[in-house]
N, C-alpha and C positions, 0 to 999 in steps of 0.2 A: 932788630928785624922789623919791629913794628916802626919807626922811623922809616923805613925804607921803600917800604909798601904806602905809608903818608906821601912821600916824594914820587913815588912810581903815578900812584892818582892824580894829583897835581898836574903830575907830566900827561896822563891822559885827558884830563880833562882842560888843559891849555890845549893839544890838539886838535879836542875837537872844536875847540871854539874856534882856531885859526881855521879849520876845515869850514866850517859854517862862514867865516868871516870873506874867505876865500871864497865860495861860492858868488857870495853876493858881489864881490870884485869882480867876476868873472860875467855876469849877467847881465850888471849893471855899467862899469865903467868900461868893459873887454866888447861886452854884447856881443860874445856867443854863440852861436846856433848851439839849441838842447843837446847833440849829440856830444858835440866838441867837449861841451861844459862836463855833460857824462864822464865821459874817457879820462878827463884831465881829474875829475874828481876820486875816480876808481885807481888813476894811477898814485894819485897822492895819499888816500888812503890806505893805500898798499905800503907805500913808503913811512906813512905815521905808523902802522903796524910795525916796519919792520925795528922803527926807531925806540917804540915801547917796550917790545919785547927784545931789544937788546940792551938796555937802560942806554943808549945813547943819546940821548940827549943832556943836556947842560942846564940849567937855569942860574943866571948870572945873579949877584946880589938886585940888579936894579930892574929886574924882572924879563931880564930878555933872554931868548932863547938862545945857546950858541950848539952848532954843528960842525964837528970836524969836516976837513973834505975827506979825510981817508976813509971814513965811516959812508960817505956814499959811494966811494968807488967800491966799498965791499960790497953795500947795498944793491950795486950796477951788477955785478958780477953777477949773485945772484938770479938776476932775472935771466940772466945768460945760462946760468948753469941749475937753479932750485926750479925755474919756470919754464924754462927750453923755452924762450921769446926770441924773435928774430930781430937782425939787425936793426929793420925799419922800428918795429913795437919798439925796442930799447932807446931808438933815437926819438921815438913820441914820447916817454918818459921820463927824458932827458928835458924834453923842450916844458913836460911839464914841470920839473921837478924847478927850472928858470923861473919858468914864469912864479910858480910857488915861491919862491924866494926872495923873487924881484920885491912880490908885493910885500912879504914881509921885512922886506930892508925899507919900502914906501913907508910902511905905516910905522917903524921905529919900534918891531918885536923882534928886530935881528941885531945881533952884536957886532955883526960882518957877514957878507954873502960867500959863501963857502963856494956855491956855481960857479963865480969866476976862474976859478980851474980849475974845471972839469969840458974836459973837452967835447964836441960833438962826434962820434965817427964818422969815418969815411964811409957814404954807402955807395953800391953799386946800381944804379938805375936799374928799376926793372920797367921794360917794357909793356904796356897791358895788352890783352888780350882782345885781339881785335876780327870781328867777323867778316866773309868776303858777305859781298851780294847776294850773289848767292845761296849762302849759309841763311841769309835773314831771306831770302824769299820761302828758304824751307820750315824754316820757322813760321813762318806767314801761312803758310799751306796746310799745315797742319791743325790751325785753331778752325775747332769745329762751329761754323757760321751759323748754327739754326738755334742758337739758346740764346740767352740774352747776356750770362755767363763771358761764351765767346766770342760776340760783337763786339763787351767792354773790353776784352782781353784785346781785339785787333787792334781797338781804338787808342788804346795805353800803348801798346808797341809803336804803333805808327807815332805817337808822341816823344818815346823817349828814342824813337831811329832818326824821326824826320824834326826832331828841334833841340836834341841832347840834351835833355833835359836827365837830372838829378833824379833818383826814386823818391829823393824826399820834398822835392819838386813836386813829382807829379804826384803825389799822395793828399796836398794840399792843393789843389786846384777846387777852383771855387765858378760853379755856373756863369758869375760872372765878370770872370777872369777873360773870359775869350769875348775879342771882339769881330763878333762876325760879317761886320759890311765891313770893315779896313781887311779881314783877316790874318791879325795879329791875337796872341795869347800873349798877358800878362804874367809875370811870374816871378815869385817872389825867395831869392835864394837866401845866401849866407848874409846873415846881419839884415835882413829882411831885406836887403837893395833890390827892385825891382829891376827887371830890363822888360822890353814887348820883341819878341819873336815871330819872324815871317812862319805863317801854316801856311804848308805846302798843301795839292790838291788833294793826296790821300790821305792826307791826316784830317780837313774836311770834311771828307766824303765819309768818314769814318766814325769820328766825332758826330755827323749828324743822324748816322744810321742809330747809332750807342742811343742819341736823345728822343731818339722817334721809339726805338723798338727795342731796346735793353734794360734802359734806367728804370723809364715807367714800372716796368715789370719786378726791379728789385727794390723800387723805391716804397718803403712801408709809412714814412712820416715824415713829413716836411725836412729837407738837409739842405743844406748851400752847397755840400762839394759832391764833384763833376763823380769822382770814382766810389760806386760802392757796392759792398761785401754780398752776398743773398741773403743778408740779414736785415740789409739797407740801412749798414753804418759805413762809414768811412771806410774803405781800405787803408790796411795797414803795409807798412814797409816789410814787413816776414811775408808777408800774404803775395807780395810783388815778386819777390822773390823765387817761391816757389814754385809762381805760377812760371815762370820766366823757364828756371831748372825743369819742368816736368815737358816744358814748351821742346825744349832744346832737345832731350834725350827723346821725346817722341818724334822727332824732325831727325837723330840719326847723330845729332852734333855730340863729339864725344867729347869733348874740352870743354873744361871748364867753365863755365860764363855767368854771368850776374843783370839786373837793371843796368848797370853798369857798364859792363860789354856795348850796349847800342849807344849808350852815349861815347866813350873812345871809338866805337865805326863809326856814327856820325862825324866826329871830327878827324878823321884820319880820311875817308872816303871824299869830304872836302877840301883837305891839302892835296889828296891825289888828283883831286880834279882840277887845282890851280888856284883855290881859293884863299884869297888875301887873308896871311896868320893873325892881323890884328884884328878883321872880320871875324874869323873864328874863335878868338877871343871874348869879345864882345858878343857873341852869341851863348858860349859857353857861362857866360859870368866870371871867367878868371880877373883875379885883382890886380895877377901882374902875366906878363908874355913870356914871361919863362914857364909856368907853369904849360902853358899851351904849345909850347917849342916843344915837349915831351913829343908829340905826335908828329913831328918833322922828324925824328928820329924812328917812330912807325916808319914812317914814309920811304927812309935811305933804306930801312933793313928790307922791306920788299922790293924796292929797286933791284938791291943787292941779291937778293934772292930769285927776281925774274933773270937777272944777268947766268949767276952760276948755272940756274935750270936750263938757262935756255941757249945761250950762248956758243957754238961748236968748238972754243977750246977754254972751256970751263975750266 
């Protein structure tokens, strides 16, 4: 027994080292963005857990690790049935549990990549959730204009409606991110890749109300970035949120929506108007056009949907 518990520790604490080992792969030769690295880390430690405490894992004579496949497709299930996760989470677990793998077949602490069959599922596209004009002018309407509070809130909306911009986008905006004689905003997404974004006139108008008569007032000590809290720290990505959710349900909107919601209107509201998809690509930050081809599929299902509404033999 006491042999057993010697090997159990071993087996943990090679873990954690490849967890540790793994991060810095992830940061430094993947680069990342924080959240991504987050997610992949929480899912792989979830997965070192499950392998601890099933004694499954292997340690060969010359020190490498071996993993059955059948041992992860239990591991799969699980999350399906011990964690009720949905398809997509299962398929980000998947893609993590590759990449985990990959790197330890790289570095020669794998005996054989066990991934290589295990398959990805099929998923069902889902749609996101996209607001009319409408919907956002009532949003608009509602933020109350006389505090300094809700100048920054108009001025944040009008950026992530009018340039789809990422919440974790706009959270990191820096004073001197925007250039105001061209009237472009620099901005810095996944893997730091800059692109410069056309400001439109009420994202302007807005942004310069925010620096005249909002910031000052919440501003307590010198900060480089554009959004901040009444405490006069940075906005945080919960705090956008919230504000967005509390925006929505006092506007009437009963569905669901996020930061997120105005950047899919942004780009759905630009295909509907004719706007070249590899244009909204490139405004977006997508790395490739399929990911942005999602919202031409917005696009047919309201076609399709003004047809059936409207049509005299629906």
């Amino acid at each position: 027994m006491k042999v057993q518990n010697t090997e159990n520790l071993k087996s943990q604490e090679k873990l954690q080292f490849f967890l540790q080992e793994y991060e810095v792969y992830l940061k430094i030769d993947k680069q990342l963005s924080p959240l991504t690295i987050a997610a992949y880390l929480h899912d792989v430690s979830r997965y070192f857990h499950y392998l601890s405490k099933a004694q499954a894992l292997e340690i060969t004579s010359g020190g490498k690790i071996k993993v059955k496949g059948e041992v992860i497709q239990a591991y799969l299930k699980t999350l399906a049935t011990d964690y009720d996760l949905s398809e997509l989470t299962v398929a980000r677990n998947i893609s993590a549990l590759r990449s985990l793998h990959h790197f330890l077949e790289q570095e020669n602490y794998l005996e054989y990549n066990p991934m290589l069959f295990i398959d990805m599922p099929k998923l069902h596209p889902k749609l996101p959730t996209v607001l009319t004009v409408e919907e956002i002018n009532q949003i608009f309407e509602v933020i109350e204009m006389n505090t300094p509070l809700g100048i920054r809130n108009r001025a944040m909306l009008e950026l992530l409606y009018g340039c789809g911009l990422r919440v974790s986008e706009l959270v990191q905006i820096k004073l001197g991110d925007i250039i105001w004689e061209e009237e472009y905003i620099c901005i810095r997404g996944k893997r730091d890749k800059e692109r410069l974004i056309p400001l439109g006139k009420p994202a302007i108008f807005w942004l310069q109300q925010y620096q005249q008569h909002g910031r000052p007032l919440l501003l307590k000590e010198d900060s480089v970035y554009m959004f901040l809290n009444r405490r006069g720290n940075r906005l945080t990505r919960n705090m956008v949120f919230i504000i967005v959710k509390e925006l929505a349900l006092k506007a009437g909107i009963r569905h669901s929506i996020s930061p997120h919601t105005f950047r899919h209107s942004f780009a759905t509201h630009l295909l509907e108007g004719g706007a070249d998809l590899k244009a909204v690509q490139d405004l977006l930050g997508h790395e490739s056009i399929v990911t942005t081809e999602i919202y031409l599929h917005v696009d047919r299902f309201y076609l399709k949907e003004v047809l059936q509404t409207f049509h005299p033999r629906k």
